[in-house]
C-alpha positions as CSV (number, residue, x, y, z in Angstrom):
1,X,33.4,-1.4,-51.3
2,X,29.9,0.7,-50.7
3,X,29.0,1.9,-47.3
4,X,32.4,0.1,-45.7
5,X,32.4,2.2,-42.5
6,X,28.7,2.1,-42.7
7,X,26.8,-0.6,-40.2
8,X,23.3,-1.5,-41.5
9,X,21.1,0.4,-39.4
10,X,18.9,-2.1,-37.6
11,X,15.3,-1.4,-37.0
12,X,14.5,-1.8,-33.4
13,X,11.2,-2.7,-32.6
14,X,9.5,-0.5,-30.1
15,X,9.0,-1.7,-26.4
16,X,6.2,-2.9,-26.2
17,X,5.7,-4.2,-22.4
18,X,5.1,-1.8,-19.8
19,X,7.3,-2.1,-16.3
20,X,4.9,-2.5,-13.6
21,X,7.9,-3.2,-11.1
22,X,8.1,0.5,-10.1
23,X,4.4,1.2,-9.7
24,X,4.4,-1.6,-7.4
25,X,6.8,-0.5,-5.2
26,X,4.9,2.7,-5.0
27,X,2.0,1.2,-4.3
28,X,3.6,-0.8,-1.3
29,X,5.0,1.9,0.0
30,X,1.6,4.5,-0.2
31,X,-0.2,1.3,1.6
32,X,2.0,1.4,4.6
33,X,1.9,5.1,4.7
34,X,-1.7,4.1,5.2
35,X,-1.5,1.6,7.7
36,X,0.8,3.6,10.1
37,X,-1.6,7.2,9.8
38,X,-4.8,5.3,9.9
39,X,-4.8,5.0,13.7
40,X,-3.3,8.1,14.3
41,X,-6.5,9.9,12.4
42,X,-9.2,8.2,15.0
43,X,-10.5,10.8,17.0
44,X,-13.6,10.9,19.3
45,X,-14.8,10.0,23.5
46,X,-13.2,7.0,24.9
47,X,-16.1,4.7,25.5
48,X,-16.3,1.1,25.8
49,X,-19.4,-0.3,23.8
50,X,-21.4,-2.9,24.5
51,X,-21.0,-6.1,22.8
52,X,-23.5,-7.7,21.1
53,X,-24.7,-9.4,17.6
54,X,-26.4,-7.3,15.5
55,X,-27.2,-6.5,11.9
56,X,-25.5,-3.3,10.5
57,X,-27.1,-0.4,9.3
58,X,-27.4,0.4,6.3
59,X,-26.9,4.3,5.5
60,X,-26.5,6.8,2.5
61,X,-22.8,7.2,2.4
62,X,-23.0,11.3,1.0
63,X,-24.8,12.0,4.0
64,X,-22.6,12.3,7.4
65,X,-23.7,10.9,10.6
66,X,-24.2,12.4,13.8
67,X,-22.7,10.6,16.4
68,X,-23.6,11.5,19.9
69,X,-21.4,9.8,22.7
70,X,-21.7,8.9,26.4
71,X,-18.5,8.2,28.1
72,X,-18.4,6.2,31.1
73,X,-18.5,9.2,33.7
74,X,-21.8,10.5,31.8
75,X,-20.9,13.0,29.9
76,X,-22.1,14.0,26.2
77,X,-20.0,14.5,23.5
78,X,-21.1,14.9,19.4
79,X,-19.4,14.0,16.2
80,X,-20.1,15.7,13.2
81,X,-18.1,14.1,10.2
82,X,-14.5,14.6,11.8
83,X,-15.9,17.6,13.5
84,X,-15.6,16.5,17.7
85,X,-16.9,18.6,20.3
86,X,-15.8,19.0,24.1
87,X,-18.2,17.7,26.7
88,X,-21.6,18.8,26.5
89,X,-25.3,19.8,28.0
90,X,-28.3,17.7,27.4
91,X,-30.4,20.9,26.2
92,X,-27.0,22.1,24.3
93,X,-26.8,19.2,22.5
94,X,-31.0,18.7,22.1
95,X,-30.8,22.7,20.7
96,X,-28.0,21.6,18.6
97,X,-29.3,18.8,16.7
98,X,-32.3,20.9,16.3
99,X,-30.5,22.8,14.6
100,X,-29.1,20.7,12.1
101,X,-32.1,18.8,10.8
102,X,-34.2,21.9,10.5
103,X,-31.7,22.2,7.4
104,X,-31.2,18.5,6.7
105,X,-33.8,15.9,8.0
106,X,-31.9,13.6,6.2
107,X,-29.1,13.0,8.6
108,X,-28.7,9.8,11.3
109,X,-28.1,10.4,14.2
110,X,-26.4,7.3,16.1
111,X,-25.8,7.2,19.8
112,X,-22.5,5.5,21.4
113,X,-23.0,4.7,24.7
114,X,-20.3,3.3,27.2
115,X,-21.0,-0.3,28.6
116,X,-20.7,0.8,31.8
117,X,-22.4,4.3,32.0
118,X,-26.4,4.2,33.4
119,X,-29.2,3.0,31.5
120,X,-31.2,5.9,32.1
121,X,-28.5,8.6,31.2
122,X,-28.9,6.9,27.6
123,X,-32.4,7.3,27.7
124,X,-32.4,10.4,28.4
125,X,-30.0,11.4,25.4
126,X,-32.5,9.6,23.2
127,X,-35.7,11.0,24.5
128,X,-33.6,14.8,24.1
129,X,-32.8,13.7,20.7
130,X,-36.4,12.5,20.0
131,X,-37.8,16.2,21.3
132,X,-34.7,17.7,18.8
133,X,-36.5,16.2,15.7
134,X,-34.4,12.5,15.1
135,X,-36.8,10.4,14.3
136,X,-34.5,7.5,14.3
137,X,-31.8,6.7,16.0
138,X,-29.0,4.3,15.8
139,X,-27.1,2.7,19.1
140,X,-23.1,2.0,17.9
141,X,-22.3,-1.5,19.0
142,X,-19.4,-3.6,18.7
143,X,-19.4,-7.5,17.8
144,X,-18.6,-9.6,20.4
145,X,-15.3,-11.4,20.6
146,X,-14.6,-14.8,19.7
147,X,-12.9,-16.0,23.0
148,X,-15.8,-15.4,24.6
């Protein structure tokens, strides 16, 4: 007898289906990696904004904002990117944001004022920020709630 302790070899197709299972489950567990640092990352002035309907701005996503904040005691604060600063002057932060658009006029700069700070302690941020060079500037709202 030929090839008696010999099995036929069988030719095994290759695999041809990816598992996706494990990739899933590394996705799942990267998203709620995610969701738990997310918060944690939020940095900046405590301030209560006003609430009110609004359209949103639209703005050039490779160029960073300038945020300049008002917290409910009156003091100034700017955000750079994730850059955040300690409390600040009126002329430090006009001589400031001077600074900056002398190299990039391009940049917003958006003001986040606290609901319950003074009108005219927002006006004078702006009218600083006008003498500084911004030409336009954004206030940071937040939509209203529903149970209202």
């Amino acid at each position: 007898m030929k090839g008696m302790g010999m099995m036929p070899a069988r030719s095994r197709k290759p695999m041809s289906e990816i598992n996706v299972v494990p990739y899933i489950d590394v996705m799942l567990v990267l998203l709620i990696i995610f969701m738990v640092t997310a918060p944690m990352l939020t940095q900046g002035v405590k301030v209560d904004l006003p609430e009110t309907t609004s359209q949103p701005i639209q703005s050039d996503k490779n160029v960073e904002s300038i945020v300049v904040s008002v917290d409910s005691n009156g003091a100034y604060f700017m955000d750079i990117g994730d850059e955040s600063s300690d409390p600040m002057s009126l002329a430090d932060i006009r001589d400031r944001i001077a600074k900056i658009l002398s190299q990039r006029t391009d940049r917003e700069v958006l003001v986040r004022g606290d609901e319950h700070v003074e009108y005219g302690t927002v006006v004078r941020l702006m009218a600083q920020l006008q003498a500084a060079g911004a030409s336009n500037v954004g206030l940071i709202t937040e939509a209203p709630s529903i149970d209202e």
